[in-house]
C-alpha positions as CSV (number, residue, x, y, z in Angstrom):
1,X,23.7,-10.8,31.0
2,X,22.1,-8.4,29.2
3,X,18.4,-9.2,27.3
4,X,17.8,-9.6,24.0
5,X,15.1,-7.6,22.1
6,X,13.0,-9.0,19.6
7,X,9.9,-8.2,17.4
8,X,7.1,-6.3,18.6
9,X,8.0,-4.2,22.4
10,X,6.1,-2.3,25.0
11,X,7.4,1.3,26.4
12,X,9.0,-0.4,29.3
13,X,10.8,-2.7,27.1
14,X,12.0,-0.3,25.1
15,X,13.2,1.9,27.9
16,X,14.7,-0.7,29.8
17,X,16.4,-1.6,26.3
18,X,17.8,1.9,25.9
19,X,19.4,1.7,29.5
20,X,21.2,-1.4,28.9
21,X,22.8,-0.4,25.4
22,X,21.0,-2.9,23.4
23,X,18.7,0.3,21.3
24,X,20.5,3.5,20.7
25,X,17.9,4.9,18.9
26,X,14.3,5.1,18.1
27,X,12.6,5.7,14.7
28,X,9.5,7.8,14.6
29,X,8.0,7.8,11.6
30,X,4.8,9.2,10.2
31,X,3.4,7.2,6.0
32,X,3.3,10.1,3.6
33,X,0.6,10.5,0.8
34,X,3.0,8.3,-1.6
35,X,3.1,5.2,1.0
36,X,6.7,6.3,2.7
37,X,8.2,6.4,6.2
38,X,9.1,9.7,7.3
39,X,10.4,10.9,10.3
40,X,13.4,11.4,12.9
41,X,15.5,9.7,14.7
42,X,15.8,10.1,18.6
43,X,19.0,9.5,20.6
44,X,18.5,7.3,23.6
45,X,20.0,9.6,25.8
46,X,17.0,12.0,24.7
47,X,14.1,9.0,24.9
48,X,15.7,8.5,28.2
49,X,15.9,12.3,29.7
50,X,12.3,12.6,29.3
51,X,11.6,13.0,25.3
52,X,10.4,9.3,24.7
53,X,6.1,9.5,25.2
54,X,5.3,12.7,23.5
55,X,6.5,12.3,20.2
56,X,8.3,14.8,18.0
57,X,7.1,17.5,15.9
58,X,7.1,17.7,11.5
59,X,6.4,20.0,8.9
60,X,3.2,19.9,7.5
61,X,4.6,20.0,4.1
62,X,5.2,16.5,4.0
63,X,1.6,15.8,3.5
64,X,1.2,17.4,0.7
65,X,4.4,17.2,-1.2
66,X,4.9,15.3,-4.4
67,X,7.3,12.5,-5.1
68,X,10.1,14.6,-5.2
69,X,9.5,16.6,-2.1
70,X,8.4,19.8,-4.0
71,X,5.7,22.4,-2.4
72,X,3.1,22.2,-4.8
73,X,0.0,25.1,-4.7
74,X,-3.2,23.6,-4.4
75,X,-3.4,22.3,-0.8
76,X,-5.7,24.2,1.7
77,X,-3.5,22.6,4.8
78,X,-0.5,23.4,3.8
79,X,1.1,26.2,1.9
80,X,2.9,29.2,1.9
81,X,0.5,31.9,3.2
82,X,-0.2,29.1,6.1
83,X,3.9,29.0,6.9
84,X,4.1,25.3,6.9
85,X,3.9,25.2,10.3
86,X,4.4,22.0,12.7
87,X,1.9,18.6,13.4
88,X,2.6,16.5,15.8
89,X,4.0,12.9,15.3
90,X,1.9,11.0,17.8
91,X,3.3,7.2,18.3
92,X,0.9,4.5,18.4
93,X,2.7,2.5,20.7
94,X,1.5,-1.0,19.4
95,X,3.4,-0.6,16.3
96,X,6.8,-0.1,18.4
97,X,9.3,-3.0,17.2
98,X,12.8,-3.7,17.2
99,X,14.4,-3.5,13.8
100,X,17.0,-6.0,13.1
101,X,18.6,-5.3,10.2
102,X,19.6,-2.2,11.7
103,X,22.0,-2.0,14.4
104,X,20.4,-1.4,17.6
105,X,17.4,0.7,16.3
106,X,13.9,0.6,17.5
107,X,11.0,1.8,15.3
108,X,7.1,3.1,16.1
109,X,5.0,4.8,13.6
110,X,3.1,7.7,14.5
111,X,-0.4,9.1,13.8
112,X,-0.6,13.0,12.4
113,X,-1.9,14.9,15.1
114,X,-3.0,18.7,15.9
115,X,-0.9,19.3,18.3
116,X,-3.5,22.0,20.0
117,X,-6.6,19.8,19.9
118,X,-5.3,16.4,20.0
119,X,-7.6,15.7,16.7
120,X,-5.8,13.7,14.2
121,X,-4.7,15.4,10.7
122,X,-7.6,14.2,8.3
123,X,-5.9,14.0,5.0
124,X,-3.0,12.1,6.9
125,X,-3.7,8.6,5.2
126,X,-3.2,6.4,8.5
127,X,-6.3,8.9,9.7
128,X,-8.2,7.8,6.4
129,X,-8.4,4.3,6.9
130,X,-9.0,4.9,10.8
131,X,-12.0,6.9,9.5
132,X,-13.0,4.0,7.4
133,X,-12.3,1.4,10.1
134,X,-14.3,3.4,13.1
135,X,-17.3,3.6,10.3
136,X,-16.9,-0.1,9.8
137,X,-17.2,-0.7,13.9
138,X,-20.4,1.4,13.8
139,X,-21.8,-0.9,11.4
140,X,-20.4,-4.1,13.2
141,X,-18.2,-4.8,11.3
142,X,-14.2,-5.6,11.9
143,X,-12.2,-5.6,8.5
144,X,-9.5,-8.1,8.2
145,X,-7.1,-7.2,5.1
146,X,-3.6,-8.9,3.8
147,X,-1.3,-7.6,0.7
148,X,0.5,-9.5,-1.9
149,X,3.4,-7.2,-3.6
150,X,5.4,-8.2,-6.6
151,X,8.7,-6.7,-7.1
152,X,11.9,-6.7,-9.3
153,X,15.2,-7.2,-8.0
154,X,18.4,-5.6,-9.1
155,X,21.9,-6.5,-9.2
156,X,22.9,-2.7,-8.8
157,X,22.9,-0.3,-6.5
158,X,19.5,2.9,-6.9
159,X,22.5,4.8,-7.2
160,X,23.8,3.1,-10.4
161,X,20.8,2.8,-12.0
162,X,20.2,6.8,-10.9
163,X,23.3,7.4,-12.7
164,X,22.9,5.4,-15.6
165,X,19.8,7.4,-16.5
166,X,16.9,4.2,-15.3
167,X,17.9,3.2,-18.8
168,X,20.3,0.3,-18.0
169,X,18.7,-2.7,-15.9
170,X,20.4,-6.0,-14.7
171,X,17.6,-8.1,-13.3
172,X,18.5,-10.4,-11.1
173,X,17.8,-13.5,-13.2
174,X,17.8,-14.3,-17.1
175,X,14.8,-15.6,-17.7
176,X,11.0,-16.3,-16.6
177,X,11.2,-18.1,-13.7
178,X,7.8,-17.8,-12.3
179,X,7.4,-20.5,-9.3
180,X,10.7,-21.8,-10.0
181,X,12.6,-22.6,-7.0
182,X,15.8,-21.8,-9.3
183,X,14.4,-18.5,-9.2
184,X,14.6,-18.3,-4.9
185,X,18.1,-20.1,-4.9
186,X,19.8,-17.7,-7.8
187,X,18.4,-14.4,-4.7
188,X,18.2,-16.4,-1.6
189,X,21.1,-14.1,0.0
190,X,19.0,-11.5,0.1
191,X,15.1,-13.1,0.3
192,X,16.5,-15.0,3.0
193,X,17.6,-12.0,5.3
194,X,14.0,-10.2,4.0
195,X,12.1,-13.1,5.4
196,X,13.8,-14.1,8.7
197,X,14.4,-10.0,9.6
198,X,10.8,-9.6,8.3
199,X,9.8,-12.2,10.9
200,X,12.4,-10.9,13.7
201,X,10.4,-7.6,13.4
202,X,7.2,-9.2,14.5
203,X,5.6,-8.6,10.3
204,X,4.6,-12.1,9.9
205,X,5.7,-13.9,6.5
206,X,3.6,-16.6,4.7
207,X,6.0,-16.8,1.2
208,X,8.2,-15.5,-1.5
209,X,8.1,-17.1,-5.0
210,X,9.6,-16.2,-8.2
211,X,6.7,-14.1,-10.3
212,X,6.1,-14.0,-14.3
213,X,9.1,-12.2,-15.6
214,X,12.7,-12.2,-15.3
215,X,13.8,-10.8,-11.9
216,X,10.3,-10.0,-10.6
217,X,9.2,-11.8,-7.1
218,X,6.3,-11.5,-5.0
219,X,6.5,-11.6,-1.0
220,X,2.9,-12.5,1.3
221,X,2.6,-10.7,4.3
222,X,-0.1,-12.8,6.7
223,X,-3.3,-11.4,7.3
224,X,-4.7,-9.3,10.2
225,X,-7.2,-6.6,11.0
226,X,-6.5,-3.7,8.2
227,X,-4.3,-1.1,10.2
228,X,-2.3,-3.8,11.6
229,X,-2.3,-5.1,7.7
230,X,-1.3,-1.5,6.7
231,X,1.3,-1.1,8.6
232,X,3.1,-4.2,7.9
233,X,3.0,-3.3,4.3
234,X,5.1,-0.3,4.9
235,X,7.5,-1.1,7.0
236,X,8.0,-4.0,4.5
237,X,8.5,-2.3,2.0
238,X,10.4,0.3,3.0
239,X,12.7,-2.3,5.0
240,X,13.0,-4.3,2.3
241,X,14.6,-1.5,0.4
242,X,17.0,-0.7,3.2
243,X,18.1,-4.3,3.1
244,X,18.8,-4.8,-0.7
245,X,20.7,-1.5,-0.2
246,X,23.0,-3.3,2.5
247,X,23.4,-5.9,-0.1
248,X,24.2,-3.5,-3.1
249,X,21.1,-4.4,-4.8
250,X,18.0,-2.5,-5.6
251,X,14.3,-3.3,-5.5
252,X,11.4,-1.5,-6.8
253,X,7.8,-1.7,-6.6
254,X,7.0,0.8,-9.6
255,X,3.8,-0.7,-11.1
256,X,5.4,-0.9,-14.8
257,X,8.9,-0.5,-14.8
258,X,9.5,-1.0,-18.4
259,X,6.7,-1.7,-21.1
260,X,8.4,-5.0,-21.8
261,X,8.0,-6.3,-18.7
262,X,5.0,-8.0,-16.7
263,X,3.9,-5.3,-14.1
264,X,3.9,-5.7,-10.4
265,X,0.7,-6.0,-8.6
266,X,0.1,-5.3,-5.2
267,X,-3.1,-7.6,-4.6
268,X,-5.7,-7.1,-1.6
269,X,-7.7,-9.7,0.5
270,X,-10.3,-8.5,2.5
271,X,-12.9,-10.1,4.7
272,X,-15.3,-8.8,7.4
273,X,-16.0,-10.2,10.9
274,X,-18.3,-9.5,13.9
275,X,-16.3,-6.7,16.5
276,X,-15.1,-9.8,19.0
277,X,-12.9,-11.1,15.3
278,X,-14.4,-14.6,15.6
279,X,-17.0,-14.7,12.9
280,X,-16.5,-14.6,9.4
281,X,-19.1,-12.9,8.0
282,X,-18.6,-13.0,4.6
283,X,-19.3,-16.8,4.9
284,X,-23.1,-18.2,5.2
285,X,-23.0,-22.2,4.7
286,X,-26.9,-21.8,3.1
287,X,-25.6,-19.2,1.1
288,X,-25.3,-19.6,-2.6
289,X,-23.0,-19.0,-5.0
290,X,-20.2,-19.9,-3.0
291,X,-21.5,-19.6,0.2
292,X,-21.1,-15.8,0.2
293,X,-22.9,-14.3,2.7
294,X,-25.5,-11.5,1.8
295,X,-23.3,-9.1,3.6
296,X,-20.8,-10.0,1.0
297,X,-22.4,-9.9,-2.1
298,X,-23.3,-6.4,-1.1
299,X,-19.8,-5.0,-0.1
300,X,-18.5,-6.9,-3.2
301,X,-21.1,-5.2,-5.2
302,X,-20.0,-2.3,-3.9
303,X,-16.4,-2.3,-4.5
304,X,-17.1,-3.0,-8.3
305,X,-19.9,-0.4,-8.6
306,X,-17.2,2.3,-7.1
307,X,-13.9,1.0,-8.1
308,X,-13.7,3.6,-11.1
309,X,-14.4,6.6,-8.7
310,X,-11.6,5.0,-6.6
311,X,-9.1,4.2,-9.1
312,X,-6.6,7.1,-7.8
313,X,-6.2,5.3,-4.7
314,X,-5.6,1.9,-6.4
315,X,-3.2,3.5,-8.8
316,X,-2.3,6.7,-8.1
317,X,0.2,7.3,-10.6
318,X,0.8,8.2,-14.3
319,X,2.7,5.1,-14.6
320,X,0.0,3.1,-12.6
321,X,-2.2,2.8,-15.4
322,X,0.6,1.3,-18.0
323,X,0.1,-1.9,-16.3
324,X,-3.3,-2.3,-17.1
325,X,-3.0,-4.7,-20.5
326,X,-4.9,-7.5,-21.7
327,X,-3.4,-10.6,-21.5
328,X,-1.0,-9.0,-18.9
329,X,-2.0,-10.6,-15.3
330,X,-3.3,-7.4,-14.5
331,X,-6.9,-6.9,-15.2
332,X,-9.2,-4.1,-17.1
333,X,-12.4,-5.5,-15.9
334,X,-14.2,-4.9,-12.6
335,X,-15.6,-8.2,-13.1
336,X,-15.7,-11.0,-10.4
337,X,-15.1,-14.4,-10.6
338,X,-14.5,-17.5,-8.5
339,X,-10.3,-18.1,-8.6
340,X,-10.2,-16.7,-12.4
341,X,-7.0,-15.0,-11.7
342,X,-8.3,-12.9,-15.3
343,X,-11.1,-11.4,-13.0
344,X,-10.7,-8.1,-11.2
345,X,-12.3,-9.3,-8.3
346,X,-11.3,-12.7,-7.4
347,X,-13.1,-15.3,-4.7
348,X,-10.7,-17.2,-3.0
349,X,-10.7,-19.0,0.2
350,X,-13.9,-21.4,1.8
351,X,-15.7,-21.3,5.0
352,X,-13.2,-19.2,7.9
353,X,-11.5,-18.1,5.5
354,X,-13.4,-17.0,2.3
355,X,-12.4,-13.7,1.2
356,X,-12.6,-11.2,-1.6
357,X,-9.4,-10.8,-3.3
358,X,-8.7,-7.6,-5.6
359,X,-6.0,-7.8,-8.4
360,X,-6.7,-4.3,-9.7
361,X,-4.2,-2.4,-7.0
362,X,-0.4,-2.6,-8.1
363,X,2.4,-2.3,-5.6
364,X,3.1,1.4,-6.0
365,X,-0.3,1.5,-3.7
366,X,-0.5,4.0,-0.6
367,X,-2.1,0.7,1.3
368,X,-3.7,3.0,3.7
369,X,-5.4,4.7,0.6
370,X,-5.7,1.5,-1.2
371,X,-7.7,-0.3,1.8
372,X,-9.4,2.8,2.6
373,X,-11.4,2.5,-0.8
374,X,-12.0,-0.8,-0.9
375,X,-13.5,-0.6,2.6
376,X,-15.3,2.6,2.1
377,X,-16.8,1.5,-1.3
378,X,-17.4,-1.7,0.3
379,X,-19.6,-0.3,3.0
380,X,-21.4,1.6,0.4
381,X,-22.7,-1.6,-1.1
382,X,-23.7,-2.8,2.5
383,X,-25.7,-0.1,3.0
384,X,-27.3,0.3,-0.5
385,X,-27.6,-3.0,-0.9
386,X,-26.9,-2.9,-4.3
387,X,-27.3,-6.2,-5.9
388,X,-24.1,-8.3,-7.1
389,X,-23.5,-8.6,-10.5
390,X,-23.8,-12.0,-12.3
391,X,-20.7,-13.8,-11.9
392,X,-18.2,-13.8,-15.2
393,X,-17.4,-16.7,-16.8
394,X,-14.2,-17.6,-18.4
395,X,-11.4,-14.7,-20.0
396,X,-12.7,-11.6,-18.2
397,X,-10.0,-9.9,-21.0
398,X,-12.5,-10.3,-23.8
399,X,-15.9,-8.9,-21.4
400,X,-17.8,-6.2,-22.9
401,X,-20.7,-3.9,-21.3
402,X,-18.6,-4.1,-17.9
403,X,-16.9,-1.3,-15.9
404,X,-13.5,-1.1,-17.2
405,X,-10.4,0.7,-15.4
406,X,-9.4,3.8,-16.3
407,X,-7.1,4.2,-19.1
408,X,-4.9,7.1,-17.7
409,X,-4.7,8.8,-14.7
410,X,-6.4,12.0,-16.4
411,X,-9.3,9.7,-16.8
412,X,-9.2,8.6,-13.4
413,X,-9.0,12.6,-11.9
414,X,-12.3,13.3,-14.2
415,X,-14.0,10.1,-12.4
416,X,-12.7,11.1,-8.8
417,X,-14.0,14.8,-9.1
418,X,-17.6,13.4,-10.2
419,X,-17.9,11.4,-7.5
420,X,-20.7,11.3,-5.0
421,X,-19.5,8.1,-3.6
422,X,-15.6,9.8,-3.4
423,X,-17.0,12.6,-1.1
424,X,-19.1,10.5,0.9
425,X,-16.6,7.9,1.9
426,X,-13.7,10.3,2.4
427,X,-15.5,13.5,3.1
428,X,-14.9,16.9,1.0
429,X,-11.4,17.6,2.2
430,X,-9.9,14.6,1.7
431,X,-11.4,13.9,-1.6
432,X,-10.0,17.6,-2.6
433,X,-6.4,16.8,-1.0
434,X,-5.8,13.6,-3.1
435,X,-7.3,14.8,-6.2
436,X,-4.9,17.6,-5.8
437,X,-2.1,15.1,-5.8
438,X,-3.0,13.7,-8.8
439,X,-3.2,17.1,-10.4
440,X,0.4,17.7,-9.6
441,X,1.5,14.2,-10.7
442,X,-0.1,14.5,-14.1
443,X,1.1,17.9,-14.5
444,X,4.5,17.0,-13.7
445,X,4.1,14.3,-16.2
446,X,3.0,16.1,-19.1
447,X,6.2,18.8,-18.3
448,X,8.6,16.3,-19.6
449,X,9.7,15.5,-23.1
450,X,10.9,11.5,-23.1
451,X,13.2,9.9,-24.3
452,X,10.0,7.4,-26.6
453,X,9.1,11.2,-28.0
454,X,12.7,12.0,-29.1
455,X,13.1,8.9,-30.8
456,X,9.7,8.9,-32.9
457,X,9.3,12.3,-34.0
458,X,12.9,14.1,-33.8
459,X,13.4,12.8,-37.7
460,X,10.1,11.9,-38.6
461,X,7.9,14.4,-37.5
């Protein structure tokens, strides 16, 4: 009788799976600057002759390619005096899993690698956070990280809506259901098969709730050490695409998807603890406010003294910043409060388990990116030892004198190129690469005549 293969597998498993039928093929995938899986599929019959442990080879372009997988100038790794050449897919074999909502299909993502010296790619964003992660080790210190992410559902296919011009939307619900369990039964069809696949896949699922506006939801993935945090996210996300696209249904995670609507957050919870994982060390029982641990109020001091330099990490596109409104459940304040869901910086949790949760990412995060700052800026803090700031009372919407998001991405490119701290955490290539990015996304923005343009000053202007 032959085995049957669930969650997360070891090489022999996965071999031994291959010989019996039961995987046909493996997906290798490396995370792009925007937060997606790319990659190749490998046969079985290849895996099995011999091709399995090395990994397979990919252009370089994809790491420094916009969202529509053009060649923009600008890159120093990449271009077209270089040849876009080949780097080298290295799997990290602890991220191998079966996936079950496709048939017989094994996945592993892969670190960016050079394939002549074995170093990894350093602009690769799985490389960024392991740079912020080893720097954390150094220190002591063993980040443990979880993501919320808010979504809308669809009741069409991305190919309708492509067709239909993204101007005609059929939520999947009729009206603000937010915590209503109406909300779950109306889409449990296809939350259902999310969750239990989710879980089948060895990505641990706490929830899914309906959210604040008609057809939006939010899924929470359990909490781990950051990369394995990191990777969940992704493979989430991009899974839970594939699956509504089974179901003839579409889900995005756009961070404001139309200017009516409530936007989708992608919210972070961090904590450190001592290298053996044991020890929260953002909790001191003598410790006041809160019991928060010196070593917190100085990583939480930093992440609000740096979180404008960082802001293209925790929205890193034009259409990020749209979802920053009062009165909005997004916040504009890097302010922190105890469980003032108005805050930008929230304190949640008690003793094991209190944690720093940040409300200013959306879901259209890179979470490698996203993590990376908020570690990096974090550390800063630690070893600066800047001071916390006084804790904000009440609506954190009407605060004055505070640091305030960025208002547009252009704001946010000014901030990132002034930056000490950017260069510091990320070191000067990196910080070059993903300012870059943002350079082509806001010129590719600011190419376009919309259709809000036609309609105000075609007549009237």
């Amino acid at each position: 009788m032959a085995e049957s293969y669930t969650g997360l597998l070891t090489v022999d498993e996965l071999e031994r799976a291959m010989r019996q039928g039961a995987v046909d093929n493996l997906m290798i995938a490396i995370i792009d600057m925007q937060g997606r899986l790319m990659g190749k599929r490998l046969t079985a019959d290849y895996c099995l002759r011999g091709g399995l442990r090395k990994g397979t080879h990919f252009c370089t372009y994809l790491l420094g390619t916009d969202m529509g997988m053009n060649t923009p100038s600008g890159y120093s790794l990449m271009n077209w005096e270089s040849g876009y050449g080949d780097w080298l897919a290295k799997p990290d074999w602890s991220t191998l899993r079966v996936i079950p909502w496709q048939e017989k299909t094994a996945l592993v993502l892969a670190d960016a690698v050079d394939e002549k010296t074995g170093e990894l790619i350093p602009i690769a964003p799985r490389s960024v956070l392991k740079r912020q992660l080893q720097k954390a080790a150094e220190s002591g210190f063993r980040p443990y990280m979880a993501s919320e992410l808010e979504f809308y559902l669809f009741r069409q296919t991305y190919e309708e809506i492509h067709h239909q011009g993204y101007e005609r939307f059929q939520p999947a619900g009729h009206y603000n259901e937010d915590y209503n369990l109406l909300q779950g039964t109306r889409n449990e069809k296809i939350f259902r098969k999310i969750r239990n696949h989710m879980v089948q896949a060895g990505i641990p699922i706490e929830s899914s709730k309906g959210e604040a506006y008609t057809g939006q939801h939010e899924i929470n993935v359990l909490y781990d050490e950051a990369l394995v945090s990191a990777d969940r996210h992704v493979i989430f996300k991009h899974g839970a695409k594939e699956i509504c696209m089974q179901e003839d249904y579409a889900i995005t995670f756009m961070a404001k998807p139309h200017h009516q609507w409530t936007g989708s957050s992608g919210h972070l919870h961090v904590s450190l603890r001592d290298l053996d994982g044991k020890h929260n060390l953002f909790y001191d029982p003598e410790a006041q406010p809160y019991g928060m641990s010196m070593i917190m109020q100085h990583f939480l001091a930093g992440v609000i003294a740096y979180v404008r330099d960082f802001s293209l990490f925790y929205a890193p596109t034009v259409n990020s910043y749209k979802r920053y409104a009062p009165d909005s459940w997004a916040p504009v304040h890097a302010v922190w409060s105890h469980d003032n869901r108005t805050s930008g910086l929230r304190i949640v949790g008690e003793e094991k388990s209190l944690r720093i949760e940040s409300r200013i990412p959306g879901a259209d995060i890179n979470p490698y990116l996203a993590y990376s700052a908020m570690i990096g800026s974090g550390l800063l803090g630690i070893q600066q030892k800047l001071p916390l700031p006084e804790e904000w009372k009440g609506n954190a919407y009407s605060a004055r004198g505070v640091p305030r998001v960025p208002y547009s991405l252009y704001e946010a490119m000014a901030l990132w190129k002034e930056s000490d701290a950017v260069r510091e955490v990320l070191g000067e290539q990196a910080a070059e690469h993903y300012w870059n990015t943002a350079r082509v996304e806001q010129q590719a923005f600011q190419s376009v005549v919309t259709s809000w343009e036609r309609a105000r000053y075609f007549e009237q202007g």
